[in-house]
C-alpha positions in Angstrom: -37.2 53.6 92.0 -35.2 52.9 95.0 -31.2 53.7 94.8 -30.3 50.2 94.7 -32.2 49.4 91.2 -30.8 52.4 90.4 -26.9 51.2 91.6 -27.5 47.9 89.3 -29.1 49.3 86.3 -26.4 51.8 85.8 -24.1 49.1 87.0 -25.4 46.8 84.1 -25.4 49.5 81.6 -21.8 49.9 82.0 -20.7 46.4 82.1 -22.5 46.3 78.3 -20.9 49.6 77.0 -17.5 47.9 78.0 -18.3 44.6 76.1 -19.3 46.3 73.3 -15.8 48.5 73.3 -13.3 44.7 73.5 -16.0 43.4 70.5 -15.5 45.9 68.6 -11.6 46.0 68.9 -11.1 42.6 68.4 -9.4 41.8 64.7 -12.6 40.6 62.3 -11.9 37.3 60.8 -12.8 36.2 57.4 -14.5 33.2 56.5 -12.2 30.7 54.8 -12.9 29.2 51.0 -14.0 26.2 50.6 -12.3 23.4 48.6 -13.3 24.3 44.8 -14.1 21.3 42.6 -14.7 21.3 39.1 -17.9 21.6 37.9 -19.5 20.3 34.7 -18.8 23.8 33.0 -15.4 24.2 34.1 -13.2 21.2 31.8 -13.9 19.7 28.7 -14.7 15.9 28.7 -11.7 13.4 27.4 -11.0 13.1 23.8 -10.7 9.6 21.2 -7.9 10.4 18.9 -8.9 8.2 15.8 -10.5 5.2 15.5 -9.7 1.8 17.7 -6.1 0.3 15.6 -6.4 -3.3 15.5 -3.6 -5.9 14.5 -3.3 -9.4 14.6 -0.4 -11.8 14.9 0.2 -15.1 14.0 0.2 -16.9 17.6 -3.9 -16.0 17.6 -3.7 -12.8 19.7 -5.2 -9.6 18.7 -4.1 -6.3 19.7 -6.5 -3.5 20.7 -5.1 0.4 20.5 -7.1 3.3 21.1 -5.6 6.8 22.1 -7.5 9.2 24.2 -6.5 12.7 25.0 -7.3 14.8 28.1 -7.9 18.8 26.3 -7.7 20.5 29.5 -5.0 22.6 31.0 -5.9 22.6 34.6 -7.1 19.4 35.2 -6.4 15.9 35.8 -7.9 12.8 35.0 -7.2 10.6 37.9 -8.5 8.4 37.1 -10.9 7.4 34.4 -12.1 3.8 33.6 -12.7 2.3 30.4 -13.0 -1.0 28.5 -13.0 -1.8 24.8 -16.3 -3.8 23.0 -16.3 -5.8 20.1 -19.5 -6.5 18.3 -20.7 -8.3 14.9 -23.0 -7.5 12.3 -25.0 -10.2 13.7 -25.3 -8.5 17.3 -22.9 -11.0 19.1 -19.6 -9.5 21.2 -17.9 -9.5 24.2 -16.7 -6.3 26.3 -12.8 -6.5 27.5 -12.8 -6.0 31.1 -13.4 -2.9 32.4 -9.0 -1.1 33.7 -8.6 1.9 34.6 -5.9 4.8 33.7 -4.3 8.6 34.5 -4.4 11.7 31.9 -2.2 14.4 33.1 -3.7 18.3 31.0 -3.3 18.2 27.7 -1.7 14.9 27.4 -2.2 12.0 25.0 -2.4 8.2 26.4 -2.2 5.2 24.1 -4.5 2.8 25.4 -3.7 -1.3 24.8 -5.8 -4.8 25.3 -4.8 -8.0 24.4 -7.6 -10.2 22.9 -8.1 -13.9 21.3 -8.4 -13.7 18.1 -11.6 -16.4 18.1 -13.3 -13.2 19.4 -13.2 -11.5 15.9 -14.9 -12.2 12.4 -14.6 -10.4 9.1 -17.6 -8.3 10.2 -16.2 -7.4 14.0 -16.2 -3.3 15.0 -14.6 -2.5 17.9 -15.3 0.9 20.5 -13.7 2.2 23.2 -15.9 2.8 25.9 -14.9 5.5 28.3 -16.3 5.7 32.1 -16.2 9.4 33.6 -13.0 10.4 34.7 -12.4 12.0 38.4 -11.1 15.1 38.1 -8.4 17.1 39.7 -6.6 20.3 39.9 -3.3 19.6 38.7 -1.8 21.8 41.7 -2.9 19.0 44.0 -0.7 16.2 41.9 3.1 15.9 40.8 4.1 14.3 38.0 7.5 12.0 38.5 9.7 12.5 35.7 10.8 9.7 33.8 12.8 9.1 30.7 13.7 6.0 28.4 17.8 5.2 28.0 19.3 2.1 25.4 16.3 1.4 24.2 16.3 -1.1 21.3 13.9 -3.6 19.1 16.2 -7.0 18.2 15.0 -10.5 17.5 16.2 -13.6 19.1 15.2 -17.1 19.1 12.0 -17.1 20.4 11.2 -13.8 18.6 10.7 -9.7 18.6 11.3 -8.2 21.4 12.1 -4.4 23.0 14.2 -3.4 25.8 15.9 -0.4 27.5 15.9 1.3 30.8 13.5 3.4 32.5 15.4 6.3 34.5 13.2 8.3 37.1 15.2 11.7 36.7 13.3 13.9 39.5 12.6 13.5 43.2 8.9 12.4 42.8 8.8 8.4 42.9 6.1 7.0 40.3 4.2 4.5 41.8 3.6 2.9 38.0 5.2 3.6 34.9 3.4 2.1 31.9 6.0 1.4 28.6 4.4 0.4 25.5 6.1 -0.3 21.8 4.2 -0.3 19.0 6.4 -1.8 16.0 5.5 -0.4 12.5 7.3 -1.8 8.7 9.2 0.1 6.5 5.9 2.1 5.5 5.0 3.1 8.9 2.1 0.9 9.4 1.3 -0.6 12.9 1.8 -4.5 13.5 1.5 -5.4 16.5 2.0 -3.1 20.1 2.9 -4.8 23.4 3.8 -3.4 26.6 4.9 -3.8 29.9 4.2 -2.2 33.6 6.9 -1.1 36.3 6.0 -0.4 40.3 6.9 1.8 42.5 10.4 3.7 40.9 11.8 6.1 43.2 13.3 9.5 42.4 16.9 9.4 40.8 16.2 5.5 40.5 16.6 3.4 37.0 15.0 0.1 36.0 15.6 -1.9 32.8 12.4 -3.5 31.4 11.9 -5.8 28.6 8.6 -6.4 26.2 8.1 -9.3 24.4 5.7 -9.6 21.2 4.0 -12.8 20.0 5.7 -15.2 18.2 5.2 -14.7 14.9 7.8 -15.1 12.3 5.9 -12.8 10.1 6.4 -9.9 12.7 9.8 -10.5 13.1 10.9 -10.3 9.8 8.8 -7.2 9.1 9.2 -4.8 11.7 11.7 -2.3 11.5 13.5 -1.5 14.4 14.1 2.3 13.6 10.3 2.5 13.3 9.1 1.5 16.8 7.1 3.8 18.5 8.2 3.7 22.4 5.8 5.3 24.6 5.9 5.7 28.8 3.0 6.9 31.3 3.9 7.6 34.6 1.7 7.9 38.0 
């Protein structure tokens, strides 16, 4: 072998030992996790709290109240879709159309449609049908803060109404708040529930809103203004 093969071999040999000296100096870098989502095993599907609560007033409207509750502590439904369908003995209904709502963990939502009474006969059943939600980690979401001020239920000439204000008390703004009143008689029993939507209040912002039931002199006279329930969704 003559000495210059010799020269570049060795040459070659030394360049590699060096190489393999930085490599091994250099920091080692772990891989980074990827995104977790949940999996079918890891929440439990939403809840129907009770059967579908449905109440009639005079003016030919029909009111449609379901309640559905999200059972998990980590994660949020945002969102899910659902619908409500009303069907007769006879086979015959008609499905509401098809909305679409937030559950934040462990929370319950009262869920409203407002249908023509023409739709119903003695023999009408009515289901809430629930689409499958999208779920999230609740650290990826924050929840505005909102709380209800003067609210009160009064009757004037046209008929029952609620009103109050709608006070956004943290920094997160809520791109919709959802207030709903369900007004009960003296024995606690549902008569009718109504409600109204506000967009996009901003942190440390208030808002009065104002819900307006059907007129129906029957309601009016019935209700009990210390019995109305007054509930408010924010997203």
């Amino acid at each position: 072998m003559s000495r210059t093969v010799k020269q570049f071999i060795y040459g070659a040999g030394y360049l590699m030992f060096v190489a393999l000296i930085v490599i091994a100096a250099l920091p080692s870098r772990e891989p980074e996790p990827a995104a977790t989502t949940p999996n079918a095993g890891s929440f439990r599907q939403l809840e129907m709290r009770g059967p579908v609560t449905v109440m009639t007033a005079a003016d030919g409207n029909v009111a449609l109240l379901a309640r559905v509750r999200n059972p998990n502590e980590t994660y949020l439904a945002a969102p899910f879709s659902y619908s409500f369908r009303v069907t007769g003995n006879g086979g015959a209904g008609m499905t509401t159309p098809v909305r679409t709502e937030t559950l934040y963990p462990l929370e319950t939502s009262a869920i409203l449609e407002i249908v023509p009474s023409p739709t119903f006969t003695e023999d009408s059943e009515v289901a809430l049908l629930l689409g499958n939600p999208t779920w999230a980690g609740i650290e990826f979401s924050l929840r505005p803060s909102l709380a209800l001020r003067n609210v009160a239920t009064r009757v004037d000439s046209i008929g029952l109404l609620v009103e109050g204000t709608v006070t956004n008390a943290g920094a997160v703004a809520a791109s919709r708040a959802r207030i709903l009143a369900i007004v009960n008689d003296a024995n606690g029993f549902p008569l009718f529930a109504a409600q109204t939507v506000l967009e996009n209040l901003a942190g440390g912002a208030s808002r009065d809103f104002f819900i307006r039931f059907p007129r129906d002199e029957g309601l009016a006279t019935r209700a009990l203004p210390d019995k109305t329930e007054i509930l408010i969704y924010a997203q």
